[in-house]
MARZAVEX-147748 format. One record per residue (C-alpha): residue number from 1; chain; x, y, z. Coordinates in steps of 0.05 Angstrom, whole numbers, always signed. Layout:
MARZAVEX-147748
(node NUM, A, (X, Y, Z)) ...
//
This chain:
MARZAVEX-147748
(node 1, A, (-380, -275, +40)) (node 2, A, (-316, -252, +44)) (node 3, A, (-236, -263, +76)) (node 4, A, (-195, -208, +88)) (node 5, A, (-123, -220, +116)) (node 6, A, (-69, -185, +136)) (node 7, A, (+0, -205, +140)) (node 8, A, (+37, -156, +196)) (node 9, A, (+108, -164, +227)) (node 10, A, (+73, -189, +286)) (node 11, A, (+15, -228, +273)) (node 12, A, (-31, -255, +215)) (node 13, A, (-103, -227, +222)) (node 14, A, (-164, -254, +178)) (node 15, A, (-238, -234, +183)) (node 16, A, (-295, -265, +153)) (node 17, A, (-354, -216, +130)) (node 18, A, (-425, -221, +104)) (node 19, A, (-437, -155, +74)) (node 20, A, (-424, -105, +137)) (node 21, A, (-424, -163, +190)) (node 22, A, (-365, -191, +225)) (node 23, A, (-369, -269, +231)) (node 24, A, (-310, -291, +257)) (node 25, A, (-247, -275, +262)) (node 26, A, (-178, -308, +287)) (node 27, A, (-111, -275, +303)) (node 28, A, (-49, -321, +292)) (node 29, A, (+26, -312, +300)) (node 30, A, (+64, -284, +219)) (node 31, A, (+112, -337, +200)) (node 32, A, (+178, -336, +176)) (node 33, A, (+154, -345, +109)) (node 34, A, (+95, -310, +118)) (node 35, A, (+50, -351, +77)) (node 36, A, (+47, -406, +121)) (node 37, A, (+16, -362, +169)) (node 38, A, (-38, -341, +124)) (node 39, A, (-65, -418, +119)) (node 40, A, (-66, -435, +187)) (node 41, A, (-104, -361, +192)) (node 42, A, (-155, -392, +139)) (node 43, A, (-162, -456, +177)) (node 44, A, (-173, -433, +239)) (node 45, A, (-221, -376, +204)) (node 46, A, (-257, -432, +170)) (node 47, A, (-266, -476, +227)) (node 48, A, (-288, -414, +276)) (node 49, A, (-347, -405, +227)) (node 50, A, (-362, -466, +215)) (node 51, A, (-382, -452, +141)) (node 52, A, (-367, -486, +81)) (node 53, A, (-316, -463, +42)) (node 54, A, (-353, -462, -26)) (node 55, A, (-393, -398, +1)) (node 56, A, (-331, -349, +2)) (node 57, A, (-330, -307, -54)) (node 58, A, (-267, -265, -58)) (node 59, A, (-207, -270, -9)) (node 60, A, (-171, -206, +4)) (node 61, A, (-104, -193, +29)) (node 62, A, (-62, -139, +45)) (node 63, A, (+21, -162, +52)) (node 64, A, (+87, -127, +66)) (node 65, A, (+124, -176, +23)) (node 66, A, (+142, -123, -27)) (node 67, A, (+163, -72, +25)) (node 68, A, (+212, -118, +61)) (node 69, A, (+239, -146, -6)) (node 70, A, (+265, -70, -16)) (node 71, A, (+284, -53, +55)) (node 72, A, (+331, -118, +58)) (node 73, A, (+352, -106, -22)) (node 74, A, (+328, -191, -26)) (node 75, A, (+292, -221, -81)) (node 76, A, (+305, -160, -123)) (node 77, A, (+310, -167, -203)) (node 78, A, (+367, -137, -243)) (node 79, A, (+338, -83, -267)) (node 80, A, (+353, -37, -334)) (node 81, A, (+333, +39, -344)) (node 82, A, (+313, +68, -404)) (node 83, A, (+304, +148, -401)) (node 84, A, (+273, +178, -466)) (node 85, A, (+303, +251, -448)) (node 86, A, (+358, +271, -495)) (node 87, A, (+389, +319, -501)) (node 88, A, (+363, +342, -440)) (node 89, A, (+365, +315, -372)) (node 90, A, (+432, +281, -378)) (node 91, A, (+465, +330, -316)) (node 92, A, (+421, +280, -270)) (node 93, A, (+420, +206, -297)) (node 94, A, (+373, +162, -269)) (node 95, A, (+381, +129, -195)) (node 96, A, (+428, +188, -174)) (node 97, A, (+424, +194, -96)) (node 98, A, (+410, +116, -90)) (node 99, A, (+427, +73, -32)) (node 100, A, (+492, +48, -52)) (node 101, A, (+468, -15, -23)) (node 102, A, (+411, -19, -57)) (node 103, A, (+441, +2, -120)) (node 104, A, (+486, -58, -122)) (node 105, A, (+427, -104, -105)) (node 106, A, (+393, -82, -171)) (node 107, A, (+454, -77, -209)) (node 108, A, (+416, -29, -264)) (node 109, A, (+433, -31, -330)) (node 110, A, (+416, +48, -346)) (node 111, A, (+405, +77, -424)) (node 112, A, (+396, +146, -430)) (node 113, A, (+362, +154, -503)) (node 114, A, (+316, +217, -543)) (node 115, A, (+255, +228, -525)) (node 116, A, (+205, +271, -479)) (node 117, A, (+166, +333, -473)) (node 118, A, (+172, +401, -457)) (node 119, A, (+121, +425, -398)) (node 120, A, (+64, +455, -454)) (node 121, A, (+71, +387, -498)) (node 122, A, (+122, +413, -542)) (node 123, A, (+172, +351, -569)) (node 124, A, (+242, +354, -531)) (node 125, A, (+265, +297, -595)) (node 126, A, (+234, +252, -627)) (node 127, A, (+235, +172, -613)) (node 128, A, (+300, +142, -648)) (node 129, A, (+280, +61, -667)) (node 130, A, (+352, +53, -669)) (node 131, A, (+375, +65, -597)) (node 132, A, (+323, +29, -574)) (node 133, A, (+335, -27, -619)) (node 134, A, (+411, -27, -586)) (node 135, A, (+376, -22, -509)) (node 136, A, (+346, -87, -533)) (node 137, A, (+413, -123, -551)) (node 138, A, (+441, -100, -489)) (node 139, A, (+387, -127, -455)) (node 140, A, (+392, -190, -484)) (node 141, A, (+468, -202, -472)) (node 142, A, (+461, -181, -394)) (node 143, A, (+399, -238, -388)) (node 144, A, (+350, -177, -364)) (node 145, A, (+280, -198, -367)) (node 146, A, (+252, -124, -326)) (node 147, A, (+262, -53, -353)) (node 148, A, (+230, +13, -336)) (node 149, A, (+224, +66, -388)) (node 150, A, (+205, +141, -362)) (node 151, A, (+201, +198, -410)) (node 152, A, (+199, +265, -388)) (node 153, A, (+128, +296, -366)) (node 154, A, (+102, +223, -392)) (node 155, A, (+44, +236, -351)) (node 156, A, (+17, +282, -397)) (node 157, A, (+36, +261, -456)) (node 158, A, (+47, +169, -449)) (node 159, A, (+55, +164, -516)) (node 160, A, (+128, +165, -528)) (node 161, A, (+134, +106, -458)) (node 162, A, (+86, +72, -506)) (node 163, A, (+116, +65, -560)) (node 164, A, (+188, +54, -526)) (node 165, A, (+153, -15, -491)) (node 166, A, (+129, -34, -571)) (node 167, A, (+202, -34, -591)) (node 168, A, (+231, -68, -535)) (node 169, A, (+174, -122, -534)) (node 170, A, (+185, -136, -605)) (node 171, A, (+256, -159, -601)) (node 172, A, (+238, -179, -523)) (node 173, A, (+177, -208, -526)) (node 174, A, (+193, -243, -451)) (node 175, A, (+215, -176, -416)) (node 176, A, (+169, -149, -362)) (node 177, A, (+159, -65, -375)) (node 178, A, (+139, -19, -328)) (node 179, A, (+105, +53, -350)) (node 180, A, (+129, +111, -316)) (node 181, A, (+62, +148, -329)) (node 182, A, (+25, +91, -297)) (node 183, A, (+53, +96, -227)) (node 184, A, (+86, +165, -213)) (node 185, A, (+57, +237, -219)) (node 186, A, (+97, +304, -250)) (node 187, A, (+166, +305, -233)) (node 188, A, (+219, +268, -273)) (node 189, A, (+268, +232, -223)) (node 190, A, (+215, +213, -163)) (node 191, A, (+168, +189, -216)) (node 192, A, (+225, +145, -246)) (node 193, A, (+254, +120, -183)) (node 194, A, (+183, +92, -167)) (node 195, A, (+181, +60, -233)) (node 196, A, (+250, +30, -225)) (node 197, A, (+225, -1, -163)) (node 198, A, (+166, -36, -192)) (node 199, A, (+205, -63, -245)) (node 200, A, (+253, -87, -198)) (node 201, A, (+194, -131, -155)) (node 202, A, (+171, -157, -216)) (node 203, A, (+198, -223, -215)) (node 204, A, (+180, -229, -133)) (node 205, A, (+105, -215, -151)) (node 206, A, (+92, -275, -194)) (node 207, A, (+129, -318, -133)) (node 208, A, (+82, -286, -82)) (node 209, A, (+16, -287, -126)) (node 210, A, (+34, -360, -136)) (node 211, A, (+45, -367, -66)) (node 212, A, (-24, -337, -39)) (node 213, A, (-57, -372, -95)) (node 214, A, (-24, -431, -77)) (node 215, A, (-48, -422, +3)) (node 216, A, (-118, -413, -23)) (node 217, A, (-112, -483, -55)) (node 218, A, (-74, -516, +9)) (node 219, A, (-137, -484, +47)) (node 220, A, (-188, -511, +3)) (node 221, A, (-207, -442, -18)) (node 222, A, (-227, -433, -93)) (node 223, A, (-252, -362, -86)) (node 224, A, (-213, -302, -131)) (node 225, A, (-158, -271, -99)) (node 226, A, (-141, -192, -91)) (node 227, A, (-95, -148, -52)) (node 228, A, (-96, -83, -21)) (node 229, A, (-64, -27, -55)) (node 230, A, (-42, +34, -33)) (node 231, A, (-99, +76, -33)) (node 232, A, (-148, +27, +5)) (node 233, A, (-176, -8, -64)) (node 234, A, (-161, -74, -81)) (node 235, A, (-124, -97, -153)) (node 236, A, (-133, -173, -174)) (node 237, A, (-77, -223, -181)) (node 238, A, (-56, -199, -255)) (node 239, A, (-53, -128, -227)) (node 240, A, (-9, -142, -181)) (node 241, A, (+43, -186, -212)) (node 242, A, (+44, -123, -256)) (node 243, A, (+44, -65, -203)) (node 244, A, (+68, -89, -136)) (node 245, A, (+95, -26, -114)) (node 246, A, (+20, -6, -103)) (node 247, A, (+19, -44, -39)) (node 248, A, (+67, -11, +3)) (node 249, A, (+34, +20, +58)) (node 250, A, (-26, -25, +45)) (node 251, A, (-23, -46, +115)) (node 252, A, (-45, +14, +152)) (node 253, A, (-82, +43, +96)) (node 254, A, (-127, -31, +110)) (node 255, A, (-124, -13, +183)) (node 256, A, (-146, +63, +166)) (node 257, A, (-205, +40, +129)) (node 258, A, (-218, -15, +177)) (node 259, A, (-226, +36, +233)) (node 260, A, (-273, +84, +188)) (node 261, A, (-318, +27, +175)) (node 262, A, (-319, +6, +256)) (node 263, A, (-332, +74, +275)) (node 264, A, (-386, +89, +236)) (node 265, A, (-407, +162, +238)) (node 266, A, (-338, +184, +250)) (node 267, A, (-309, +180, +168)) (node 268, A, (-261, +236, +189)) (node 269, A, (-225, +223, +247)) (node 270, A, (-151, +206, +270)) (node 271, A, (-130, +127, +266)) (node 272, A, (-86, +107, +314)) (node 273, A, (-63, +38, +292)) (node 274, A, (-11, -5, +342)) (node 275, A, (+9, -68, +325)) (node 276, A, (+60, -116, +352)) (node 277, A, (+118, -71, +329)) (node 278, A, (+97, -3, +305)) (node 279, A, (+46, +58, +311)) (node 280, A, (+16, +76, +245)) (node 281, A, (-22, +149, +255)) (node 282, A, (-63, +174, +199)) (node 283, A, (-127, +218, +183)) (node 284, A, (-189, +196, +144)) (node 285, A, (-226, +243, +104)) (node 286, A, (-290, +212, +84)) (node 287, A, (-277, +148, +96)) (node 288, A, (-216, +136, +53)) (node 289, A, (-135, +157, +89)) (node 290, A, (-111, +224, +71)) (node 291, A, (-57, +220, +13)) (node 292, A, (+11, +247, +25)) (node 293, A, (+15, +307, -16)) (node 294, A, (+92, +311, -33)) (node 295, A, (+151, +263, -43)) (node 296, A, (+151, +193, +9)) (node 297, A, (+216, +165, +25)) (node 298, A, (+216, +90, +10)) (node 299, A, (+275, +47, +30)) (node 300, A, (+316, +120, +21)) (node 301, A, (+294, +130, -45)) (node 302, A, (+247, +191, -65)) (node 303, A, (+191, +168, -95)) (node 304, A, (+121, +208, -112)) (node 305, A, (+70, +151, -127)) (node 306, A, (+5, +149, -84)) (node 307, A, (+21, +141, -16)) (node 308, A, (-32, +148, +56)) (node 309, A, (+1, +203, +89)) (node 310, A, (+22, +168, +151)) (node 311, A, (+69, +181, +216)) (node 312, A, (+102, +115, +245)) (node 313, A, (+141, +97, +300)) (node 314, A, (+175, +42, +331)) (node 315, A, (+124, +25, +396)) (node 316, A, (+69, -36, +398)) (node 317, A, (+52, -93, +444)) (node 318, A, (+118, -128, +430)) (node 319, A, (+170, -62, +446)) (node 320, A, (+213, -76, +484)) (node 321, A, (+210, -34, +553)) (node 322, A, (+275, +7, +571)) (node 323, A, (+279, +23, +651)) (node 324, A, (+334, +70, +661)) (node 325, A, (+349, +120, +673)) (node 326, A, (+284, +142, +643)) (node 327, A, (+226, +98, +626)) (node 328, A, (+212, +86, +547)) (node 329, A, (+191, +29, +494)) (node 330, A, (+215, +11, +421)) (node 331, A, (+240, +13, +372)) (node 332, A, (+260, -63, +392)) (node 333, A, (+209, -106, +387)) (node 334, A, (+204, -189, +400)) (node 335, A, (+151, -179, +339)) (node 336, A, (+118, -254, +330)) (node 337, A, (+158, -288, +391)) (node 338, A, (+110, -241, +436)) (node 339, A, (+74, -300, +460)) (node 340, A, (+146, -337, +480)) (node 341, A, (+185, -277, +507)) (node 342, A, (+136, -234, +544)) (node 343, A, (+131, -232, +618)) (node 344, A, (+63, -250, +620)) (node 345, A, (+70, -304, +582)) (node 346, A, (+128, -336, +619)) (node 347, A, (+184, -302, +590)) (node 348, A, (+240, -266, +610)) (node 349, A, (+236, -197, +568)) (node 350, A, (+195, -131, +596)) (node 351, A, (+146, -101, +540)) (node 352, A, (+104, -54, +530)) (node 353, A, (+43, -109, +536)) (node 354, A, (+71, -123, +601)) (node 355, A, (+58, -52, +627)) (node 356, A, (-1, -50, +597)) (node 357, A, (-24, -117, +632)) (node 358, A, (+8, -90, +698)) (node 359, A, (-24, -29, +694)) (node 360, A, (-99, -64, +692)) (node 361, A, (-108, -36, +616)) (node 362, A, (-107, -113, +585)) (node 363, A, (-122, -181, +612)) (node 364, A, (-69, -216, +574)) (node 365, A, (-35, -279, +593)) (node 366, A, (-17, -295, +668)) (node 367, A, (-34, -218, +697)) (node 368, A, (+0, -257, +764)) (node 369, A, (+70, -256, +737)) (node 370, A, (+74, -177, +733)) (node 371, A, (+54, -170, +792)) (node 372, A, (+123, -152, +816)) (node 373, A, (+127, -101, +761)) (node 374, A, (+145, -30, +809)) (node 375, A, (+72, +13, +798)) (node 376, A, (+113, +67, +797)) (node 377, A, (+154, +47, +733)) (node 378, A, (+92, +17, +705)) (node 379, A, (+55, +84, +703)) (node 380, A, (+108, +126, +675)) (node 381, A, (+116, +75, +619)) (node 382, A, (+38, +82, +606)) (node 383, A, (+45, +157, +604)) (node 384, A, (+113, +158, +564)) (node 385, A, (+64, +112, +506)) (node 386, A, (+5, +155, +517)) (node 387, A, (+46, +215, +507)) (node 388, A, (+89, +196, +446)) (node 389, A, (+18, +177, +410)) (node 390, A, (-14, +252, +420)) (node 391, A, (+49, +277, +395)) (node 392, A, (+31, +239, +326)) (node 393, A, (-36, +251, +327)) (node 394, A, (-14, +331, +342)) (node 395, A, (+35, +330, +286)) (node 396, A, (-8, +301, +228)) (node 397, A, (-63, +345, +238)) (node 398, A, (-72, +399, +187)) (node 399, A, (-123, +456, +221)) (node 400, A, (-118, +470, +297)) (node 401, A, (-191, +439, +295)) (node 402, A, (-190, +374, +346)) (node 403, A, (-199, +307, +320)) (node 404, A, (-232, +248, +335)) (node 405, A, (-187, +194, +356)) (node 406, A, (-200, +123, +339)) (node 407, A, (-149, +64, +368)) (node 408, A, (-150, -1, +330)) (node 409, A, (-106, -55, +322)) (node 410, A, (-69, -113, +374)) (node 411, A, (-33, -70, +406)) (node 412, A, (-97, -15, +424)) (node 413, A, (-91, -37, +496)) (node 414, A, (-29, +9, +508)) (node 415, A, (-76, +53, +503)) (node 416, A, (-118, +81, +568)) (node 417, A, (-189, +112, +550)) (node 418, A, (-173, +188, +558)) (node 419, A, (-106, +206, +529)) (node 420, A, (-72, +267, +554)) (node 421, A, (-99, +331, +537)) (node 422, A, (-172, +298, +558)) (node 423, A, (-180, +272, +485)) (node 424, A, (-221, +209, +485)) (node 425, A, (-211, +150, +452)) (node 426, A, (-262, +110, +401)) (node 427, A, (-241, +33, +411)) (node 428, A, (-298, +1, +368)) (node 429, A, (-320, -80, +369)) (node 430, A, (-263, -116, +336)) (node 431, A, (-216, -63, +336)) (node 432, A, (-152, -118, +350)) (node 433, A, (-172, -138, +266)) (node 434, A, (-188, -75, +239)) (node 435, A, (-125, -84, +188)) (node 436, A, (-159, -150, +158)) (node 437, A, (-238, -114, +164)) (node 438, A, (-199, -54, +122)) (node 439, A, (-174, -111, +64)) (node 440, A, (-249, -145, +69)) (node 441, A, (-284, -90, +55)) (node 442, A, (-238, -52, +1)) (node 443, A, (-269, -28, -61)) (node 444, A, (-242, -20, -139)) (node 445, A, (-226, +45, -153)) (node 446, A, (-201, +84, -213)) (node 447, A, (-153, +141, -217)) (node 448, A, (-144, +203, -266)) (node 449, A, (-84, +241, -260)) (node 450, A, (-69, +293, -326)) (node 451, A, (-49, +363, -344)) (node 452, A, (-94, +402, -387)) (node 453, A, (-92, +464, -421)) (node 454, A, (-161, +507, -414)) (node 455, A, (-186, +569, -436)) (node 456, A, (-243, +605, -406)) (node 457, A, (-281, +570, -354)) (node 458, A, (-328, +529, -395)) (node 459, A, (-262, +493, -424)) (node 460, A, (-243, +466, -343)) (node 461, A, (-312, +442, -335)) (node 462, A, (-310, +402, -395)) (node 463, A, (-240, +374, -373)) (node 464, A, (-267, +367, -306)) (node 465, A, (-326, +326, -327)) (node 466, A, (-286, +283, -372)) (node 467, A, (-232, +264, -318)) (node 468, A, (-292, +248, -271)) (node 469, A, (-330, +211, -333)) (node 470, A, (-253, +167, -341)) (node 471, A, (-246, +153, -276)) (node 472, A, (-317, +126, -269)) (node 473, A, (-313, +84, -331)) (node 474, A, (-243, +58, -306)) (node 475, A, (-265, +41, -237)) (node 476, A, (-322, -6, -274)) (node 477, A, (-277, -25, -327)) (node 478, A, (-238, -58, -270)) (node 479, A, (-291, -93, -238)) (node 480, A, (-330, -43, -193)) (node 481, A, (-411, -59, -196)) (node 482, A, (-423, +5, -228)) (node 483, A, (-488, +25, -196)) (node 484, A, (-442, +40, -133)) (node 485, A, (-386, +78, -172)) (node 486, A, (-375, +145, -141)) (node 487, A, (-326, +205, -143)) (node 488, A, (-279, +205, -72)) (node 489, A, (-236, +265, -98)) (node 490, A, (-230, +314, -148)) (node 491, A, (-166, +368, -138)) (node 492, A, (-144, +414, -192)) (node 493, A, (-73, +452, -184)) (node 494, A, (-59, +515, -226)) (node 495, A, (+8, +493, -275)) (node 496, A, (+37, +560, -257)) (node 497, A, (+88, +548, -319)) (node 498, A, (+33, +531, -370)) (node 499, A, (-10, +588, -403)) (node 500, A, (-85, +558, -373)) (node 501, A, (-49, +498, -348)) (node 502, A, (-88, +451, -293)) (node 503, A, (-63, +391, -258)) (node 504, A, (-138, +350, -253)) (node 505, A, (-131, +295, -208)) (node 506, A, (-199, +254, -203)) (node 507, A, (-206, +185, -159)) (node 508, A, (-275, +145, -163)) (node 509, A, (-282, +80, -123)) (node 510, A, (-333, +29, -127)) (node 511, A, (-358, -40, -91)) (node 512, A, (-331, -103, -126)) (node 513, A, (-373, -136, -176)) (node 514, A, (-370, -207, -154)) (node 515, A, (-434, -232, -196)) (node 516, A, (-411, -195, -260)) (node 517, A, (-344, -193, -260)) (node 518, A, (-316, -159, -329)) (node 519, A, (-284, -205, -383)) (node 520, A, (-230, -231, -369)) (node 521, A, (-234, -218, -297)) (node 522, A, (-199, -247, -243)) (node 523, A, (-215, -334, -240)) (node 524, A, (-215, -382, -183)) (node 525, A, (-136, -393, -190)) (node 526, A, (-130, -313, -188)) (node 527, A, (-113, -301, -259)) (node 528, A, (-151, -262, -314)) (node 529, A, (-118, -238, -381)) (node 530, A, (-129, -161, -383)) (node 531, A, (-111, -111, -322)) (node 532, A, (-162, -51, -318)) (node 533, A, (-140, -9, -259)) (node 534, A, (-98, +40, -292)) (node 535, A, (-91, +74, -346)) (node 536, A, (-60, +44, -412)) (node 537, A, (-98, -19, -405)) (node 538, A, (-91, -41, -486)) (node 539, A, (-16, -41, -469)) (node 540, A, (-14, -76, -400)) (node 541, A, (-49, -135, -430)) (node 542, A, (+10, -153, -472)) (node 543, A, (+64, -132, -406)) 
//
């Protein structure tokens, strides 16, 4: 069996599943510190069941932690920078168009140094052991202990970001490193600022994989622990004190997958996700969200790491409800004081569940205490939610083709059962917890992402082949049962500025290997000693 759990502004969602079947499930108010509301969610799921704890095997759990440390600039580490680009590159130094707030929050320590590639693999300069040896002092006399080293088009050629990290961890043996190759694609500055970012979190990720781990203990839970990436697979604890920049956007990527699973037949289809706070729109293709294709905008920095292409806004069951002079909800939200402030549950404040409970589309609460509600105002408010929703849907759609439409998520009951335009709406069996279903049932997956140089067709098969064959062996090599690996994606860009160049980007995915779980795999206290769900695994294991 497993838990998966999902940590949202609003409320704390956790599932319990045997193989494809729901058990039970609870739904309990996020607290302040978050954590606290993931083991009264364990409780409550445990005594639901009724089953002993011993017989859950992996607990799941997709968290916004990460995302809010960045948005607020709290719990952020001082960072340093290490560029391996001269003499090139120096026009744009690294974190140029930052927040300034941000910026100060971070308080970087930035080293520009030689280094890099040219676009065909050509050396820009070689590595100097010198300057790097001087990063390391100034390292040292600041009291950094994080650092992220980017080299230019590192994701074709990682060797030079490799052997930077060697230096630094000789003299440093304590400082965390983070890879540019292993968590941005090509293009220097957006790969770099995503790097800088998970260096920055560094720090925060071993407080919140002790904190998790520790709620697992409080709830008498001695299963392994994993959390939702990015992508909709799962990375153990060690992964993630390593790479916690993967789980942005792991919430409605979870919900995404969640609603794939409940829908069944439908794998490609429009998600409509609505929470206690916010709309989440995105598109499956074959089960798994759509990626965004270019740069994402995270906390106003550019990034280009994987990323669910997803349209938000600011409307769920907790908006609040503005009368006048036209009728609309959001961006406010009461977010987890729902259940205090609502109308319908004896407050004072008009939301959007309100409306919905007024308008007969939820039996929430005290329906009798709405009753005062004007119909009139009650059904433009319906139809101003409605119609913001198809907008979303409308905008993320890529061919003029229609698309199924499938609601999940608290806050689904805004939501009346033909939306305008006569589109219909899929609400499946435990659609209010399809966030927690998506962490409970992710898989491991494994990701290839290089530039090749081919000539003639036979050579792109070959390199085709062998990015499909790496990506299988690193899904496995991560812990994915590998009777069940298979290849998701496979895209291949022409490299218009490289004579047979091709971008080959390859994803496999496969179901988690609880019985055989590779050495040094993730233990009961959610530890292991090697990462395996990215490339550059010899190196992680020493990171």
């Amino acid at each position: 069996m497993r838990v998966g759990i999902d940590v949202g502004g609003t409320h704390t969602d956790a599932v319990l599943m045997d193989a494809a079947t729901v058990v039970a499930s609870v739904k309990t108010a996020t607290t302040q510190d978050v954590t606290g509301g993931v083991v009264t969610a364990l409780h409550d799921l445990v005594s639901s069941a009724g089953i002993d704890r011993d017989r859950i095997g992996a607990v799941m759990i997709g968290t916004t932690h990460f995302t809010n440390a960045l948005v607020t600039g709290r719990g952020l580490a001082r960072t340093a920078v290490v560029r391996l680009a001269l003499p090139a590159t120096s026009g744009l130094p690294p974190l140029v168009n930052w927040p300034a707030a941000l910026h100060a929050a971070i308080d970087p320590r930035v080293h520009l140094c030689h280094g890099g590639h040219e676009f065909d693999g050509r050396a820009i300069a070689p590595l100097r052991r010198e300057e790097l040896l001087r990063v390391a002092g100034d390292l040292e006399a600041h009291d950094i202990r994080t650092v992220a080293i980017g080299s230019v088009f590192s994701p074709a050629a990682p060797e030079l970001e490799e052997q930077a990290a060697a230096v630094l961890l000789e003299e440093l043996p304590h400082l965390h490193v983070s890879l540019s190759h292993q968590l941005g694609r090509i293009g220097l500055l957006e790969r770099e600022n995503a790097t800088v970012i998970n260096a920055c979190l560094r720090e925060l990720a071993d407080e919140i994989v002790e904190a998790f781990v520790g709620a697992l203990r409080t709830a008498g839970i001695s299963a392994p622990l994993y959390l939702s990436q990015n992508d909709g697979t799962l990375m153990d604890a060690e992964y993630t004190r390593r790479y916690p920049v993967r789980t942005f956007a792991s919430g409605p990527t979870n919900s995404m997958r969640g609603a794939a699973f409940l829908a069944g037949e439908l794998s490609d289809c429009a998600v409509v996700d609505i929470g206690g706070t916010t709309t989440d729109v995105g598109v499956i293709n074959r089960g798994y969200p759509r990626q965004a294709t270019g740069e994402v905008d995270i906390g106003g920095v550019r990034t280009n790491f994987r990323m669910p292409d997803v349209l938000s806004i600011g409307l769920g069951g907790g908006s609040l409800v503005t009368t006048g002079p036209s009728v609309s909800a959001g961006p406010d939200s009461v977010g987890f004081r729902l259940t205090r402030q609502a109308l319908v549950f004896g407050g004072d404040v008009l939301t959007a569940t309100d409306l919905a409970v007024a308008g007969g589309l939820a039996e929430i609460g005290d329906p009798s205490l709405v009753r005062h509600l004007d119909p009139g105002l009650v059904r433009r408010g319906l139809d101003w939610m409605a119609g913001r929703v198809v907008e979303l849907v409308d905008r993320i759609r890529v061919s003029a083709a229609p698309l199924p439409i499938v609601v999940v998520g608290g806050g689904g009951v805004l939501m009346p059962e033909v939306l305008p335009g006569d589109l219909a709406v899929h609400r499946p069996p435990h659609h209010a917890v399809a966030n927690a279903i998506g962490a409970a049932i992710g898989q491991i997956g494994g990701d290839v992402d290089r530039v090749v140089a081919v000539d003639g067709p036979r050579a792109r098969e070959e390199a085709i082949a062998a990015a499909r064959a790496e990506a299988e062996r690193i899904a496995v090599s991560a812990g994915a049962a590998p009777g069940t690996v298979r290849i998701v994606d496979v895209t291949e860009v022409h490299v218009a500025y490289l004579p047979g160049g091709r971008r080959v980007q390859v994803r496999a995915v496969g179901d988690l290997d609880l019985e055989h779980r590779p050495a040094g795999g993730p233990a009961a206290d959610g530890t292991r000693a090697e990462a395996g769900t990215a490339r550059g695994h010899e190196q992680d294991a020493r990171r």
